[in-house]
C-alpha positions, 0 to 999 in steps of 0.5 A, spaced: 453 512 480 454 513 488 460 512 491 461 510 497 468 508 498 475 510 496 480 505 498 488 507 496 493 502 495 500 505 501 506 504 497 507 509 491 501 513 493 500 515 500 507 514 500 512 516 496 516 510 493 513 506 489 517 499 492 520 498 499 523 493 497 529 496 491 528 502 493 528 502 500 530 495 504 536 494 499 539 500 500 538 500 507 541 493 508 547 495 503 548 500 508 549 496 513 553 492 509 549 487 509 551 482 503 543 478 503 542 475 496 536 480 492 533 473 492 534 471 499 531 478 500 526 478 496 522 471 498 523 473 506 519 480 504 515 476 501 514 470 507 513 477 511 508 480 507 503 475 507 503 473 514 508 466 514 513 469 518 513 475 523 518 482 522 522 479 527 523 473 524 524 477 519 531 481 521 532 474 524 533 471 517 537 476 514 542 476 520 539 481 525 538 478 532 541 482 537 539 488 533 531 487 533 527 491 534 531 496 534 533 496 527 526 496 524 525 502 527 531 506 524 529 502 517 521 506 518 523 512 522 528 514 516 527 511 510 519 512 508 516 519 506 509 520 505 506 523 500 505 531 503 498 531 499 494 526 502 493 528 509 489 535 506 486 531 501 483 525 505 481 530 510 476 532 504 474 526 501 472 524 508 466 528 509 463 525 504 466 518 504 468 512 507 477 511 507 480 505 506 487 502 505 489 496 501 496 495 501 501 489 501 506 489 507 508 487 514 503 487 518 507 490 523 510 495 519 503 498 516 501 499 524 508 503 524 508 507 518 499 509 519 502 511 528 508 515 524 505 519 520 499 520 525 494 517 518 490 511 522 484 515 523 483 516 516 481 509 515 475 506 517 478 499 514 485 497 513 486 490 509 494 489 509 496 483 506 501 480 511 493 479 516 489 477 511 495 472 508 493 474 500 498 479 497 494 484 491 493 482 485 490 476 488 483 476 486 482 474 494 484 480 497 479 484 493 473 479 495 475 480 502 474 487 500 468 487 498 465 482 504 468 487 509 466 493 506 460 490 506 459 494 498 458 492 491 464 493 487 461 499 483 460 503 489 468 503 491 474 507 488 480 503 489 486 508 488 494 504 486 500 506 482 500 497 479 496 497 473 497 489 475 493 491 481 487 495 478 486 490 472 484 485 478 480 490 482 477 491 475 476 484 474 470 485 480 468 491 477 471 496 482 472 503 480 479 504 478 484 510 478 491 509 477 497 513 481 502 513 476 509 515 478 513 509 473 512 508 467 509 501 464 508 496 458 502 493 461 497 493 456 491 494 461 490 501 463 485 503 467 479 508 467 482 515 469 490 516 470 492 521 475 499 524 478 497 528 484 492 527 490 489 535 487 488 531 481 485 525 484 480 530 488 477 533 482 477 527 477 473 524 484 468 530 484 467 531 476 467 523 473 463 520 480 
């Protein structure tokens, strides 16, 4: 087998929550007393994350017009937290691989987050789904990794927390690896399951 490239899903493995939306968004709007609906919420991420909307009709729609861009930067600045492992870790598997990301997000907060933490020269491709207009586990998105990477499935490693996700990568016959931080009834369960960026390193180095 000859690997050519690693691509990780961001929330839940590079970044250490596994849902931005109940664990981050909603706390945060709480905290500004913000009475939204979960379900108004939910579908206006969802509008924003597949690129039908921008993020700043985003906080338009949940009532922050004067406060933008403002309270989009407090929400990124404060909230999200990065995985300490990964920076040493990536800088690894770069001497031998190509590095990319697969994840389902604002495109501007992606641009935010990858600027914040000073990880985006780690990447030599990012398909977020709010560009691309496709959100993870939609076989579309994983296609369209294919044809940008330019490589067969069997040649890439593609690393997320969702057994969802991985089972449509699977699908393809692209390697998976699962981040597990949440347990999960799903019956799919992929190849290698690890807890750590250490472990992923050492499975990477003895399996492929």
């Amino acid at each position: 087998m000859s690997i050519k490239w690693v691509i990780f899903d961001a929330m839940g493995v590079i970044y250490e929550v596994a849902d931005d939306v109940s664990d981050l968004l909603v706390p945060f709007l709480r905290s500004k007393n913000n009475s939204t609906l979960l379900k108004i919420i939910y579908e206006t991420y969802i509008k924003a994350s597949l690129g039908k909307i921008t993020s700043q009709d985003f906080w338009k729609i949940l009532g922050y017009v004067e406060e933008y861009p403002k309270i989009e930067e407090e929400f990124l600045d404060n909230w999200y937290t990065i995985n300490p492992e990964f920076t040493e870790i990536v800088k690894i598997l770069k001497n031998k691989y190509k590095i990319g990301m697969l994840s389902n997000d604002l495109k501007e907060w992606s641009k935010f987050l990858r600027i914040k933490f000073n990880i985006n020269n780690y990447f030599d491709i990012a398909i977020i789904s709010g560009e691309v207009g496709y959100r993870k586990p939609d076989r579309k998105i994983y296609e369209l990794l294919l044809e940008k990477t330019n490589t067969k499935s069997k040649d890439i490693i593609f690393v997320d927390d969702k057994l969802e996700n991985l089972r449509s990568a699977s699908e393809l016959g692209i390697n998976t690896i699962r981040f597990i931080r949440i347990e999960s009834k799903t019956p799919f369960c992929s190849e290698f399951e690890i807890s750590s960026f250490k472990e992923l390193l050492e499975v990477i180095r003895n399996f492929f």
